[in-house]
C-alpha positions in Angstrom: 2.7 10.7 -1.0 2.2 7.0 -0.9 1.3 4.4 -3.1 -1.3 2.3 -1.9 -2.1 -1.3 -3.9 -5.5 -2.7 -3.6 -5.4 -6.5 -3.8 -7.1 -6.4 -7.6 -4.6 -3.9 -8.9 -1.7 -6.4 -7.2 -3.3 -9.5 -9.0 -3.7 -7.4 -12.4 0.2 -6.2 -12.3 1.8 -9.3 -11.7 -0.7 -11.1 -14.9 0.9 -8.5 -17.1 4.3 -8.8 -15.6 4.0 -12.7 -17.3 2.4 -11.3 -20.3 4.2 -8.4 -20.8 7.0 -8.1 -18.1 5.6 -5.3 -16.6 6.8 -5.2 -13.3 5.2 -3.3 -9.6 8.3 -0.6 -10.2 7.1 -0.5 -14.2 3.6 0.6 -12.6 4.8 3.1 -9.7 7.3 4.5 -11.7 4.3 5.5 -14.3 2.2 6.7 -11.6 4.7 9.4 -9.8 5.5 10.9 -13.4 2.5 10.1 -16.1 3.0 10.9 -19.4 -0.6 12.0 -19.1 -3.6 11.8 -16.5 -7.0 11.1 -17.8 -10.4 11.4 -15.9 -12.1 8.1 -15.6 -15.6 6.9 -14.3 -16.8 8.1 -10.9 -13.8 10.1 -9.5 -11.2 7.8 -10.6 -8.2 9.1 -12.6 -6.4 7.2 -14.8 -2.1 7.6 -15.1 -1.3 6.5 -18.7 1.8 6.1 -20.8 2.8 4.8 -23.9 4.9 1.4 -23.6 5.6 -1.0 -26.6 2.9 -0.6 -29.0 0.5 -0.2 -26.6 -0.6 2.2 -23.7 -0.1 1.4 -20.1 -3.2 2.6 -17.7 -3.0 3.0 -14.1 -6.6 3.7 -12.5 -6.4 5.5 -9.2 -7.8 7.6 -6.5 -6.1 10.1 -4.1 -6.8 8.9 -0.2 -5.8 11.6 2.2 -2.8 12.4 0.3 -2.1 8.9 -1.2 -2.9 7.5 -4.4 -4.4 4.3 -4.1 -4.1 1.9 -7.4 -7.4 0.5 -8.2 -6.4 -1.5 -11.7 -3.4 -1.7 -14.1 -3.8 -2.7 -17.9 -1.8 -2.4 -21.2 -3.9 -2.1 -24.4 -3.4 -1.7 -27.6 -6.7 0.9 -28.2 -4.0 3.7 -27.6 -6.4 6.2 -30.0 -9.5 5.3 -27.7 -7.7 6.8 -24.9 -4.8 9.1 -25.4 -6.3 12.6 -25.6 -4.0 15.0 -27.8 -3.6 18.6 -26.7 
């Protein structure tokens, strides 16, 4: 499997790599062993972990055997999102 970075998910990681020091190998590392996979709107899964005080997201989409990133973000709303059990 491959990891394939849209241009938006690029532009995203590298704003929270100077807000947060989140780095591209921060983001792939998450995304080949999630703490937890969420669905997401129309198809799109989300690869989430908890970093800091705050949850990491990964939003993403298998493509022929590849995951392709289509957004990173950290937030703080960890309650909203994490789903227990």
């Amino acid at each position: 499997m491959k990891i394939i970075w849209t241009a938006h998910a690029s532009d995203r990681q590298r704003e929270w790599q100077k807000k947060l020091g989140i780095t591209r190998p921060d983001v792939e590392a998450l995304l080949w062993s999630p703490e937890q996979v969420v669905p997401g709107d129309r198809g799109i899964r989300v690869a989430q972990g908890r970093r800091d005080n705050g949850l990491l997201r990964v939003a993403f989409i298998d493509v022929e055997g590849n995951r392709k990133i289509v957004t990173v973000y950290w937030t703080t709303k960890v309650a909203k999102y994490w789903q227990e059990g």
